[in-house]
C-alpha positions as CSV (number, residue, x, y, z in Angstrom):
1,X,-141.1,19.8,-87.5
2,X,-138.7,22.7,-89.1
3,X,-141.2,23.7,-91.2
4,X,-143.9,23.6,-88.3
5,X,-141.5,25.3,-86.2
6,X,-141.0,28.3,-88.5
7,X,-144.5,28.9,-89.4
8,X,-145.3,28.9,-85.9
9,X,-142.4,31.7,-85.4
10,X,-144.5,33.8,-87.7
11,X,-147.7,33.1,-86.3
12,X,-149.0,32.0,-89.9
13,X,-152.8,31.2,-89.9
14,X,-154.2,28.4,-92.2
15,X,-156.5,30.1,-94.2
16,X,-157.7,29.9,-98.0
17,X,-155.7,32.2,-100.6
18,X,-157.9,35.1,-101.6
19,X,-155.1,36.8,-103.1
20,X,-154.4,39.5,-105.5
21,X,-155.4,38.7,-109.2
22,X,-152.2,39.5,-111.5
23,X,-154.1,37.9,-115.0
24,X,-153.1,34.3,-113.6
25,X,-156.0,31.6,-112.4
26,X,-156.5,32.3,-108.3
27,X,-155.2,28.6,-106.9
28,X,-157.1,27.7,-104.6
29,X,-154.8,26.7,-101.5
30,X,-154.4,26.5,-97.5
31,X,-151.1,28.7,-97.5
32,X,-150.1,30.9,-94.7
33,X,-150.9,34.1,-94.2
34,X,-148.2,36.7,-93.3
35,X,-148.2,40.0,-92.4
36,X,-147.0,42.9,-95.1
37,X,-147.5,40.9,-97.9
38,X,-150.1,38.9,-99.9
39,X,-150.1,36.0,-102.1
40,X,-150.4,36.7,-105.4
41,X,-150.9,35.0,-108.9
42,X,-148.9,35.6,-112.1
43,X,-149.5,34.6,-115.8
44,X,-146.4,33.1,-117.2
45,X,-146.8,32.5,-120.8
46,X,-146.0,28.9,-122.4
47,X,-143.1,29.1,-124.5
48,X,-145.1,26.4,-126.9
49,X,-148.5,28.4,-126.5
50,X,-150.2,24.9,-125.2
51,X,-151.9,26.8,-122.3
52,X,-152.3,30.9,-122.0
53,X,-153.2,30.1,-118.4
54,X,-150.2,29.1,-116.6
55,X,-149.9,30.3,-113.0
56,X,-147.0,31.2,-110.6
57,X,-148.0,31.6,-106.7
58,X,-146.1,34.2,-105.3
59,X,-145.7,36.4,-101.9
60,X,-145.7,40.1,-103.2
61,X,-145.2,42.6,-100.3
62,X,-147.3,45.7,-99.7
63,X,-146.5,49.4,-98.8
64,X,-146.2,50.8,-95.3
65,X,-150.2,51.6,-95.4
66,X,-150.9,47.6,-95.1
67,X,-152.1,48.5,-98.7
68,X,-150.8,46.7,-102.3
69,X,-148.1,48.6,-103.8
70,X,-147.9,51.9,-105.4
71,X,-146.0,50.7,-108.6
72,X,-144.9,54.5,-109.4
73,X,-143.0,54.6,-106.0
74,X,-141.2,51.7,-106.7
75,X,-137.3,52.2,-107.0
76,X,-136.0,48.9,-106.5
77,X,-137.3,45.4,-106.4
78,X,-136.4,42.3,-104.9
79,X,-137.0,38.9,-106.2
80,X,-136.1,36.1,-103.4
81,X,-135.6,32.9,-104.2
82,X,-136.5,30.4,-100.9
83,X,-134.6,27.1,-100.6
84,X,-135.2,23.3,-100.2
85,X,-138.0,24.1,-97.6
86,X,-140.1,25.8,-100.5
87,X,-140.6,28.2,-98.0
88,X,-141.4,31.3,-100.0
89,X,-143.9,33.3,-96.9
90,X,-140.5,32.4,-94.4
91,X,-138.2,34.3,-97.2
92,X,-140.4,37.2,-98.2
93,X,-141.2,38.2,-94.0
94,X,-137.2,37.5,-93.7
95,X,-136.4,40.0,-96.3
96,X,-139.2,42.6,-95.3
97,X,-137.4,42.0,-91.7
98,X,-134.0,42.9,-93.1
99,X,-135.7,45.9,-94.9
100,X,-136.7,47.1,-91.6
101,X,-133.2,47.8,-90.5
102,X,-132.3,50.3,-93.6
103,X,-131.4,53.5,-91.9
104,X,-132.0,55.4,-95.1
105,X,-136.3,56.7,-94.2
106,X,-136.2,56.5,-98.4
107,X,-136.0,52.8,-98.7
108,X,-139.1,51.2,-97.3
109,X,-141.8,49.5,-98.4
110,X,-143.4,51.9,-100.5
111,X,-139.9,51.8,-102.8
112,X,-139.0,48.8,-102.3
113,X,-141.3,45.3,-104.4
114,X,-140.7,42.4,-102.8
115,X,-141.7,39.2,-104.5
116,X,-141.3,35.5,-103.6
117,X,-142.1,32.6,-106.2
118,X,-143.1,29.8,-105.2
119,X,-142.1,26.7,-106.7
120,X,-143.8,24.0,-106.0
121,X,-143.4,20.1,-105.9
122,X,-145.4,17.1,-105.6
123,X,-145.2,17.4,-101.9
124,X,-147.1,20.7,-102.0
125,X,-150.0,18.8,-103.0
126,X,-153.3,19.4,-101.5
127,X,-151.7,22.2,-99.7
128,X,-150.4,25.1,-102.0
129,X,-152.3,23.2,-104.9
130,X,-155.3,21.1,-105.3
131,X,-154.6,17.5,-106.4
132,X,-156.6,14.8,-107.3
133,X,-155.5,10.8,-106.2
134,X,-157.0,10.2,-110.1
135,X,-156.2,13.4,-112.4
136,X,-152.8,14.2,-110.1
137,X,-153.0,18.8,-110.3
138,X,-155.9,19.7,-111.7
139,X,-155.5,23.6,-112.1
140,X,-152.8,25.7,-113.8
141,X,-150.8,26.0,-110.6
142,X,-146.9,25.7,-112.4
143,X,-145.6,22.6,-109.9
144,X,-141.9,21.0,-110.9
145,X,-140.7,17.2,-110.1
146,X,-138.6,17.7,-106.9
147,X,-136.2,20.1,-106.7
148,X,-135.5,20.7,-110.5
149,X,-136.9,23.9,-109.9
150,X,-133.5,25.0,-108.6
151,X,-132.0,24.2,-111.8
152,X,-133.8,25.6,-114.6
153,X,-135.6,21.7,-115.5
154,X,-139.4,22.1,-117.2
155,X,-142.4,22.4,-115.3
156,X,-144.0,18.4,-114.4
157,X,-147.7,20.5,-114.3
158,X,-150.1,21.2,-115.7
159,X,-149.8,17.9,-117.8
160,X,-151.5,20.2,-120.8
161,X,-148.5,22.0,-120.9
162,X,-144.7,20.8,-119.7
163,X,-142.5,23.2,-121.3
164,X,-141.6,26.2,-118.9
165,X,-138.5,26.1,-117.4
166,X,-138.6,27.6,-113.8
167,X,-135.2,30.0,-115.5
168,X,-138.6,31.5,-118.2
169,X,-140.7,32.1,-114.6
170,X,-137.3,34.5,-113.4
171,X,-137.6,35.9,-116.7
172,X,-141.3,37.2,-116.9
173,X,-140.5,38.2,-113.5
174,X,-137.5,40.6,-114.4
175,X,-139.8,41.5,-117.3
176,X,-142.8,42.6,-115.3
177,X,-140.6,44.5,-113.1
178,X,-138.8,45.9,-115.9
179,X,-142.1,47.8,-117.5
180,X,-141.3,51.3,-117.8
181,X,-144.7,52.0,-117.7
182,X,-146.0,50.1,-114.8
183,X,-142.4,50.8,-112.9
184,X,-141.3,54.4,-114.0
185,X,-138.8,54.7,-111.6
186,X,-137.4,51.4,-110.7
187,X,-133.6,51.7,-110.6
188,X,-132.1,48.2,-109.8
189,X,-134.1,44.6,-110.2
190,X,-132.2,42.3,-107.5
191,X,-132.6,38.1,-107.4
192,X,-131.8,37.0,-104.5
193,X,-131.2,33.4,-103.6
194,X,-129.5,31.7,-100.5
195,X,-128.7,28.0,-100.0
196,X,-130.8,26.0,-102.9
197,X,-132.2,29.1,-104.0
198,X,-128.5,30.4,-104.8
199,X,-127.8,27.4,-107.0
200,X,-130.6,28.7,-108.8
201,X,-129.6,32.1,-109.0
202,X,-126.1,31.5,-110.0
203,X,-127.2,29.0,-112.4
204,X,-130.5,30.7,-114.0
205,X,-126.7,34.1,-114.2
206,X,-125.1,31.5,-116.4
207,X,-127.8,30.8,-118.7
208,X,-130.5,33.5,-118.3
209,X,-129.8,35.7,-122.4
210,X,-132.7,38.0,-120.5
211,X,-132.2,41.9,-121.8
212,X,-133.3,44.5,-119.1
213,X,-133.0,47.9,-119.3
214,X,-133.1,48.4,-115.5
215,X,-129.6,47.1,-113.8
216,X,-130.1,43.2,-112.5
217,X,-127.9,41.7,-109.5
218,X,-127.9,37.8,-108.8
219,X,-126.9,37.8,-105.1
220,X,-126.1,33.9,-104.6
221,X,-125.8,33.4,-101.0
222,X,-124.2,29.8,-99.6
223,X,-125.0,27.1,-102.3
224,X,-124.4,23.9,-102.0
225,X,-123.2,23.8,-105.4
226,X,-122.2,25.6,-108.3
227,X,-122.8,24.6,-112.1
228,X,-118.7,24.5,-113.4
229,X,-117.9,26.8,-116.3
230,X,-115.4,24.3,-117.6
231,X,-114.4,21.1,-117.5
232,X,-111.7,20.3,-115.2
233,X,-112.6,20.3,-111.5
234,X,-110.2,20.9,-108.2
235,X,-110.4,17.9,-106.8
236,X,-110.3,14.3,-108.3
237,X,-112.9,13.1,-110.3
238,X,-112.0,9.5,-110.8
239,X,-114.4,7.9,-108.5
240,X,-117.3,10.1,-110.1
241,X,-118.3,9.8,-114.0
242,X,-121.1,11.5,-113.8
243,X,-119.1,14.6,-112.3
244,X,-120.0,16.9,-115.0
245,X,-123.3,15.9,-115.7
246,X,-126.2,19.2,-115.1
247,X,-126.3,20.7,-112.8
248,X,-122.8,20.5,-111.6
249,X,-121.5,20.5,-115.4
250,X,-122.9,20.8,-119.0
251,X,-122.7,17.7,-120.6
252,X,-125.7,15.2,-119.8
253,X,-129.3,17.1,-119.0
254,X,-130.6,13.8,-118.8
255,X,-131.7,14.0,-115.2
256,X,-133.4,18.0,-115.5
257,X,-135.4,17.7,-118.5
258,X,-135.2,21.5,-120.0
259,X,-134.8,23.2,-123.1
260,X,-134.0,26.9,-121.5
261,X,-130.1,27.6,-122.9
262,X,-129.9,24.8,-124.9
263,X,-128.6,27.5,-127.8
264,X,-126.2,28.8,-125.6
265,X,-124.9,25.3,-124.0
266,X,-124.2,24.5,-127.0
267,X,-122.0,27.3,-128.1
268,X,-119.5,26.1,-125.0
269,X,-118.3,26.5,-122.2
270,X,-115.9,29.7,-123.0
271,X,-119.4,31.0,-124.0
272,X,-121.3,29.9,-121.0
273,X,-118.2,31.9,-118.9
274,X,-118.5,34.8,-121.1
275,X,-122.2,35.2,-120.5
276,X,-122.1,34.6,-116.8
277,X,-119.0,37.0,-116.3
278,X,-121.3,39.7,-117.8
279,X,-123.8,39.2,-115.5
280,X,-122.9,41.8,-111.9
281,X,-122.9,38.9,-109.2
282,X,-123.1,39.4,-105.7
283,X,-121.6,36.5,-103.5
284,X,-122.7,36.2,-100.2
285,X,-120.4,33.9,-97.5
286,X,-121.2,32.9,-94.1
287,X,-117.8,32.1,-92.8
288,X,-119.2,30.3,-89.9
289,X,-120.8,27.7,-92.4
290,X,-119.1,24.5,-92.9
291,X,-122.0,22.8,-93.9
292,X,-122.8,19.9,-96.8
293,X,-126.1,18.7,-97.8
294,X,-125.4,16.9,-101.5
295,X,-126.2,14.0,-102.3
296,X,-124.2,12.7,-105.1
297,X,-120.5,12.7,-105.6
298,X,-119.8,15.1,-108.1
299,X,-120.2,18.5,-105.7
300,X,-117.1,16.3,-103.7
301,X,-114.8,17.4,-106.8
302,X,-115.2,21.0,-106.4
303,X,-114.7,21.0,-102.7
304,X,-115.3,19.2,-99.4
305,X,-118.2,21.2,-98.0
306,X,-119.9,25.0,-99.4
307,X,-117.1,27.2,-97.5
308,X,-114.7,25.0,-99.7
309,X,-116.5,25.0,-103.0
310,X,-116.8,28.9,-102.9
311,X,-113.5,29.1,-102.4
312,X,-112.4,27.2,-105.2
313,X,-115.3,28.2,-107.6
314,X,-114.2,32.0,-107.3
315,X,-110.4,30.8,-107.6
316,X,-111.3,29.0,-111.0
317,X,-113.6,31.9,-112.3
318,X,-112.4,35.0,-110.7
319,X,-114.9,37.7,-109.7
320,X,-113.9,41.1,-110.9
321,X,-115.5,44.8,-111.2
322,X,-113.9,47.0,-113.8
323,X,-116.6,49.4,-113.5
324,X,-117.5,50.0,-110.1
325,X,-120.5,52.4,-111.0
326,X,-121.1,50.1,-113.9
327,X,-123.9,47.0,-114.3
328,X,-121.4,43.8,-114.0
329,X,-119.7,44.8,-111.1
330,X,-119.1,41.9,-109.2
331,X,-119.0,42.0,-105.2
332,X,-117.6,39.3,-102.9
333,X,-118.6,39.7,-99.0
334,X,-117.7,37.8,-96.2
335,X,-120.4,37.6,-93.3
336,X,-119.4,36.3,-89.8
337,X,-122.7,34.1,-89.4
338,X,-124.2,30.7,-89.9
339,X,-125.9,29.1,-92.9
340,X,-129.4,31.3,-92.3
341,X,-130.8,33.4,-94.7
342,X,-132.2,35.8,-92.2
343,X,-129.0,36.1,-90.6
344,X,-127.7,37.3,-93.7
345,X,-130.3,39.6,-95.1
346,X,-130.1,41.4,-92.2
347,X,-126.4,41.7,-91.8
348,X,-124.3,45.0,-93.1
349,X,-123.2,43.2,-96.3
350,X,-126.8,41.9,-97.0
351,X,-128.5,45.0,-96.1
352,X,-126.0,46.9,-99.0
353,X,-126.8,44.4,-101.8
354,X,-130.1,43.9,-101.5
355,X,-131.1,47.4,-100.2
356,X,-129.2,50.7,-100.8
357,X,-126.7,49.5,-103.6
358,X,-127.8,51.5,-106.7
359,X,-131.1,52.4,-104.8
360,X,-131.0,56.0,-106.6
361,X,-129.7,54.7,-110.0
362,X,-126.5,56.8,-109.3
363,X,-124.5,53.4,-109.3
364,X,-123.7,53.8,-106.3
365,X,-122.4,51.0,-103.8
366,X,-120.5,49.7,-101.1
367,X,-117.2,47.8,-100.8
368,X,-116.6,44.6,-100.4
369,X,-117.3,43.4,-96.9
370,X,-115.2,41.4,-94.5
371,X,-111.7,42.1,-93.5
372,X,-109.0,40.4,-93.3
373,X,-109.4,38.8,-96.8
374,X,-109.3,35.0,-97.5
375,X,-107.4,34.1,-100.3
376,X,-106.3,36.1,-103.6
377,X,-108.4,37.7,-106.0
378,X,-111.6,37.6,-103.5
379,X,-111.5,41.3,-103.5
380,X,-113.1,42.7,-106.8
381,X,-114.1,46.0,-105.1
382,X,-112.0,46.8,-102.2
383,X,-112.2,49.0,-99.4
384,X,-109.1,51.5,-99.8
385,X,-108.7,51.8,-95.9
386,X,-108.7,48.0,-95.1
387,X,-107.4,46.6,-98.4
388,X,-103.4,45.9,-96.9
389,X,-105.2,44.0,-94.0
390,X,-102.7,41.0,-93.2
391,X,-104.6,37.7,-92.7
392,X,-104.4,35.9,-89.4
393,X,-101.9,33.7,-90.1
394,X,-98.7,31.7,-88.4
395,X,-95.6,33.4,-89.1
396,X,-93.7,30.8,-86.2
397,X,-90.6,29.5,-87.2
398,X,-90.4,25.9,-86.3
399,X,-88.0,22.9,-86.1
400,X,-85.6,22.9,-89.0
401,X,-86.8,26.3,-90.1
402,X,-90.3,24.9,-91.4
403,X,-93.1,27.5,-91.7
404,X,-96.7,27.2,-92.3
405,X,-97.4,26.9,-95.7
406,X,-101.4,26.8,-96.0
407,X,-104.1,24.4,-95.6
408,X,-103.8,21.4,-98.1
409,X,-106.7,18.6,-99.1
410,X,-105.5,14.8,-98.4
411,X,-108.0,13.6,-100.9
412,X,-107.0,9.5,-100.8
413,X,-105.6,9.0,-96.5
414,X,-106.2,5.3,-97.4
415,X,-104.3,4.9,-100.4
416,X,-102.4,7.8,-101.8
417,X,-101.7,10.0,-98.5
418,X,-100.3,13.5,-99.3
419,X,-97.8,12.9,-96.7
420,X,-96.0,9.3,-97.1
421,X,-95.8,8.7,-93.3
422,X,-98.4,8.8,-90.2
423,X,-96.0,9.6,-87.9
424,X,-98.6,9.7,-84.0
425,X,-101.9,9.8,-83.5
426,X,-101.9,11.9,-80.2
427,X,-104.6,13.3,-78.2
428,X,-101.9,15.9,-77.3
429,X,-101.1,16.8,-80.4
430,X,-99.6,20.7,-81.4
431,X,-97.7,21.8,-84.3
432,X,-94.8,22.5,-82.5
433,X,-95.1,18.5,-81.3
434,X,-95.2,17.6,-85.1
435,X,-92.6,19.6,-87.2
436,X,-89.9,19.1,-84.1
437,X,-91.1,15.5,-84.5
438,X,-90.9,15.0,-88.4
439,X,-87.9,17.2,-88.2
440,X,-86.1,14.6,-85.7
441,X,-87.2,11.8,-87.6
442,X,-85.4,13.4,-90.9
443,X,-88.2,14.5,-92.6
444,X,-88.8,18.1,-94.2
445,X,-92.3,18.3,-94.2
446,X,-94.9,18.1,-91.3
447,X,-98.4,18.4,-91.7
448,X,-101.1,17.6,-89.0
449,X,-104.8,17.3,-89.9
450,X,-107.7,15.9,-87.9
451,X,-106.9,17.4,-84.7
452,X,-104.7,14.4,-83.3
453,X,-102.3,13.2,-86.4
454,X,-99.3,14.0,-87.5
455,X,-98.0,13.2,-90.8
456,X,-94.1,13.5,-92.5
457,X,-92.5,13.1,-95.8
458,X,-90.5,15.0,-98.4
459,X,-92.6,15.3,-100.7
460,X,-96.2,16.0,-101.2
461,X,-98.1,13.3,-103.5
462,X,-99.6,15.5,-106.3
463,X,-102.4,13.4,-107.0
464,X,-103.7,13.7,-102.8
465,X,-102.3,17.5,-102.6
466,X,-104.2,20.1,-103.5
467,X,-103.8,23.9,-101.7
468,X,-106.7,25.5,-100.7
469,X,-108.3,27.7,-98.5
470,X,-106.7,28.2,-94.6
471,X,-110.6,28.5,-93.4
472,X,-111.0,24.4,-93.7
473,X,-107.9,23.6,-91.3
474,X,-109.9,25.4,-88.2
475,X,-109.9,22.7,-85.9
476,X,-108.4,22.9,-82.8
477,X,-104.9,21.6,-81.9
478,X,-106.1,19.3,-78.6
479,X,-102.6,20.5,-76.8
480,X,-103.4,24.2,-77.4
481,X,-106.3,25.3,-78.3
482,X,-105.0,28.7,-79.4
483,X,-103.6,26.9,-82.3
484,X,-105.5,24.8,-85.5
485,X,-104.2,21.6,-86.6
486,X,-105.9,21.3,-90.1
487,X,-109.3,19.8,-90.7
488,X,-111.1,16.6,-91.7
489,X,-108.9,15.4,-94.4
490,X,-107.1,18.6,-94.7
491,X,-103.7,19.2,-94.0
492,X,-102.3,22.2,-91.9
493,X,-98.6,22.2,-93.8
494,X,-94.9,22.7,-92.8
495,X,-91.6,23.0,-94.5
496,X,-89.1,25.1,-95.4
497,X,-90.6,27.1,-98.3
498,X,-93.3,25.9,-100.7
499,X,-93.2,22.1,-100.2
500,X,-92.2,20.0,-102.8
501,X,-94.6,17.8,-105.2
502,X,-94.4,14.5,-106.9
């Protein structure tokens, strides 16, 4: 029904794909049709040389005269990545939409490519590929198993040829793009990925070894996920072996079949971090999204939910931008909207990274977006003016001189609570109702999470306890709603200085 919904948004007509010929086989499909762009087929060679035919589908935008592209004009282009939805005519029109909003008359569609590969699964079938209910694909049409696209795994069809890692597809791309001769005057190559198609981009940043001559960005907007560059995690891991398995680790490809990076895997993690850190990254963070879609346990030990999991990803492996006219410069912007890619393409932040930053190949960009920030080091390029904003915090003094000290997890509430003692459970609960509480009952530490309970001790069990950001203890104290009283398992914390461990 979302997918209906969406198409019907864009008033898509179901027609066959007489597309633009770009050396691959034409597919024949029933995709939709949108306006200021075209489906398009590309060759992607086969890394064994099994089969000189293999084809990408792709939505490749046209200029301002309805026409194809003028590749001469082209200054920057923009490789987005769609998400779970496979949805790559909803994530080209959102990005052409976005485009529409640059207020510089030089960045349009006449200098600006915009490209969206499609990668297809087996529940594309019959519809962006033909399929057989005997031979399974029958044309060169590149289709992965499920979402192993997002990941880098091989190719599942053409059964000739199995071999091409979705990470080589992102590479002929920045290579085609990257043709002085076809593109004399492109200036910056941009991949763009939100939700599932950020876990690719950040992923394809750790392990992509692809040279380029024109500047590349990976914006990675809200994943789910990230692949860790080491081996500890956050958060416990004891109730998850497979934890660091790919794609949330490096040490078991078992389940995404793939041979892209296996040279550079195995060269270690330090190495995996060094190549990524070289790489100029763009994060992208809706602050209003709170949101989790995984579906096995090890994303749980980096973080409760995707605001989490940024937060402690960019903790552990700390953007920075030495060289703010330079090509690894990273950015980190934070964009007061929900998980929607449209939303934010089209914001300030988005408009900057995947528009006007470096349009004229001056190096030029903007600075980091979203003020007050959130925690330290999430500012590789500040803004001068806004740089010394204080964060919205509590500086109250409360019972027995306790003050707020952060937002901590309570990983185990059934067995190891980070607090020793549920003190209420009170549907009028505040924080001055807790620490005068804890405080009366002798305790120095008072913490209340879940809205309604609060908890006491003197010491905060280490194994439980774990700071982290103040944007997961948002929920609303139920006796004053002008106040937060931590978060689902996440404790809003008292005590007089930083609280004790054991």
């Amino acid at each position: 029904m979302r997918l209906l919904a969406r198409l019907s948004f864009l008033a898509c007509s179901f027609l066959s794909a007489t597309a633009q010929q770009y050396a691959g086989d034409t597919i024949s499909a029933f995709l939709p049709t949108i306006s200021r762009a075209e489906v398009a087929f590309f060759r992607i060679p086969d890394p064994t040389g099994a089969d000189n035919n293999l084809t990408l589908i792709n939505y490749y935008s046209h200029g301002t005269n309805g026409q194809r592209i003028v590749e001469s004009n082209i200054q920057r282009a923009i490789i987005v990545i769609h998400g779970l939805l496979r949805d790559p005519w909803n994530y080209a029109n959102d990005t052409l939409n976005a485009l529409e909003k640059v207020t510089d008359p030089n960045i349009n569609q006449d200098s600006v490519a915009v490209i969206a590969p499609y990668f297809t699964s087996g529940d594309d079938k019959g519809y962006a590929y033909p399929w057989s209910s005997t031979q399974g694909s029958t044309t060169n049409a590149l289709v992965w198993k499920g979402s192993q696209w997002s990941a880098g795994a091989n190719n599942q069809y053409p059964r000739a040829s199995t071999d091409t890692s979705s990470f080589t597809v992102l590479d002929t791309l920045i290579q085609y793009f990257d043709d002085a001769t076809l593109f004399p005057n492109l200036k910056q190559i941009t991949i763009v990925g939100h939700s599932m198609g950020g876990q690719m981009a950040q992923r394809y940043a750790v392990l992509s070894t692809q040279q380029s001559n024109t500047p590349v960005t990976h914006w990675v907007g809200n994943p789910d996920s990230y692949a860790w560059l080491s081996t500890d995690r956050p958060l416990s891991t004891a109730d998850c072996p497979t934890y660091d398995n790919y794609r949330s680790g490096y040490s078991d490809f078992t389940d995404y079949p793939m041979t892209y990076g296996a040279d550079l895997v195995a060269q270690g993690r330090d190495v995996l971090l060094s190549n990524y850190q070289s790489k100029q990254i763009a994060y992208g963070r809706a602050t209003l999204d709170h949101g989790d879609d995984s579906d096995d346990c090890a994303p749980y030990s980096t973080g409760e939910d995707r605001n989490e999991r940024f937060f402690y990803y960019i903790k552990a492996f700390g953007p920075s931008c030495d060289d703010p006219s330079g090509t690894n410069c990273d950015t980190v912007d934070y964009i007061p909207v929900t998980h929607d890619n449209g939303q934010m393409f089209g914001s300030s932040a988005g408009l900057a990274r995947l528009f006007t930053d470096n349009f004229y190949g001056d190096g030029n960009k903007s600075y980091d977006f979203g003020y007050p920030r959130q925690q330290s080091g999430d500012d590789p390029y500040p803004n001068p003016s806004l740089v010394n904003t204080p964060p919205v915090t509590d500086t109250s003094t409360y019972a027995g001189n306790l003050t707020y000290q952060g937002c901590w997890s309570n990983q185990y509430p059934e067995t190891a609570q980070a607090l020793p003692t549920i003190l209420y459970d009170n549907s009028s609960n505040t924080r001055q109702l807790c620490t005068s509480a804890c405080v009366g009952a002798g305790f120095t530490i008072a913490g209340v999470q879940n809205t309604t309970q609060c908890l006491c001790g003197d010491t905060l069990n280490s194994q439980s306890a774990v700071l982290t950001v103040d944007s997961q203890c948002l929920l609303d104290c139920p006796g004053n709603s002008s106040e937060f009283c931590g978060g689902n398992a996440r404790l809003s914390l008292f005590s007089n200085g930083f609280p004790a461990q054991s």
